[in-house]
N, C-alpha and C positions, 0 to 999 in steps of 0.2 A: 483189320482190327486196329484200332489206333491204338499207340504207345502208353506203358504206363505214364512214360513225359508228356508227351501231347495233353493227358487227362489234368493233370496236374495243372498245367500250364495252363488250360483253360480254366480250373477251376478258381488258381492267383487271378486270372483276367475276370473273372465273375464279380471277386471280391473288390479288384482295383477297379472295375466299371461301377459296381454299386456304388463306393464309397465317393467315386466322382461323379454320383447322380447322373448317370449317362444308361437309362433304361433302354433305351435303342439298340446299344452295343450288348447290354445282355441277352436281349432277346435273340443279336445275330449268331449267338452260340447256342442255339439253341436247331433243332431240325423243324419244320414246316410242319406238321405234325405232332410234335412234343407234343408231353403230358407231365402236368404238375401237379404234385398231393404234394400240397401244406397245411395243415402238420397229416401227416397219414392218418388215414378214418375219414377225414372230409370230405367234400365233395372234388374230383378232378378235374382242375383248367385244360382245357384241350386247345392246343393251336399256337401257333406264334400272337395273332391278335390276342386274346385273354392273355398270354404269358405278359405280352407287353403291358399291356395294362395293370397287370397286376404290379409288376415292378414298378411303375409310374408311380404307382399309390403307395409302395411300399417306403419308395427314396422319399415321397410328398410329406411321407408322417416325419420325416428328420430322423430317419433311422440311419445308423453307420454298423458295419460288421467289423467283428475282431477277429481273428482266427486265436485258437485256442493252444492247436498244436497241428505239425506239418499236416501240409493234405495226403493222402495216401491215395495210392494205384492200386492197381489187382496185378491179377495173375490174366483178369478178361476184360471185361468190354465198361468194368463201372469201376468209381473213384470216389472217396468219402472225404467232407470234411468237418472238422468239429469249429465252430463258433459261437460269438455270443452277439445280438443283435442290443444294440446300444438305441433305445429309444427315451425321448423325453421322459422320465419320471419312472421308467423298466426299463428292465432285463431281461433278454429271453436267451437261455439255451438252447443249442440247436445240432443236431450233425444231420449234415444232405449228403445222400448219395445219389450219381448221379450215373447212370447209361448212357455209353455214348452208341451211338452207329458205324459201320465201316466206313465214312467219311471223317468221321469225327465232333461228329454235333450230338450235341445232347439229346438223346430222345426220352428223356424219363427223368426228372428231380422227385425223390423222396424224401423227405424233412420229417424226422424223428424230434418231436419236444408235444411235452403235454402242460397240462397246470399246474406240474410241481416244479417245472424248467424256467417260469417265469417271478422275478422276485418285482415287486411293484418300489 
């Protein structure tokens, strides 16, 4: 089971990959298999390809993340973090939580925000 450091530390490199529009390097945190719900209730990205892609499009809108407050570990195998996604003209709140695998990749991002998390 990876470290609550390890988690962490993946999830700072999530945030310093996105904000340097480097989609590639997010998705290499990810496991071959992942599965993404953004926001939870929607439909699931399954795969490394759709994860990538999806991040492609997401750095393409001129989005940047802030972190909110530290990322936090567990006690197991997932790590949460709260941010606010910075887009042209909105604001989206947000917290992912994220499962890792006994390698340490991500097998499962969940993103917690609905309509009332976003200010236009």
């Amino acid at each position: 089971m990876p470290s609550a450091e390890h988690m962490k530390k993946a999830l700072q490199a999530y945030i310093d990959h996105f904000n340097a529009g480097d989609a590639a390097a997010i998705s290499a945190l990810y496991a071959d298999d992942a599965v993404v719900e953004d926001p939870v209730g929607t439909p699931e990205l399954h795969g490394r390809a759709a994860i990538d892609e999806f991040y492609t499009n997401a750095i393409a809108s001129g989005a940047k993340l802030r972190l909110e407050a530290p990322i936090r570990g567990s006690h197991g195998n997932r790590a949460a973090m709260a941010f606010t996604v910075e887009m042209p003209g909105m604001l989206l709140r947000a917290i992912d939580v994220m499962t890792f695998d006994e390698d340490g990749l991500i097998v499962r991002m969940d993103a917690f925000w609905g309509p009332d998390d976003i200010e236009q």
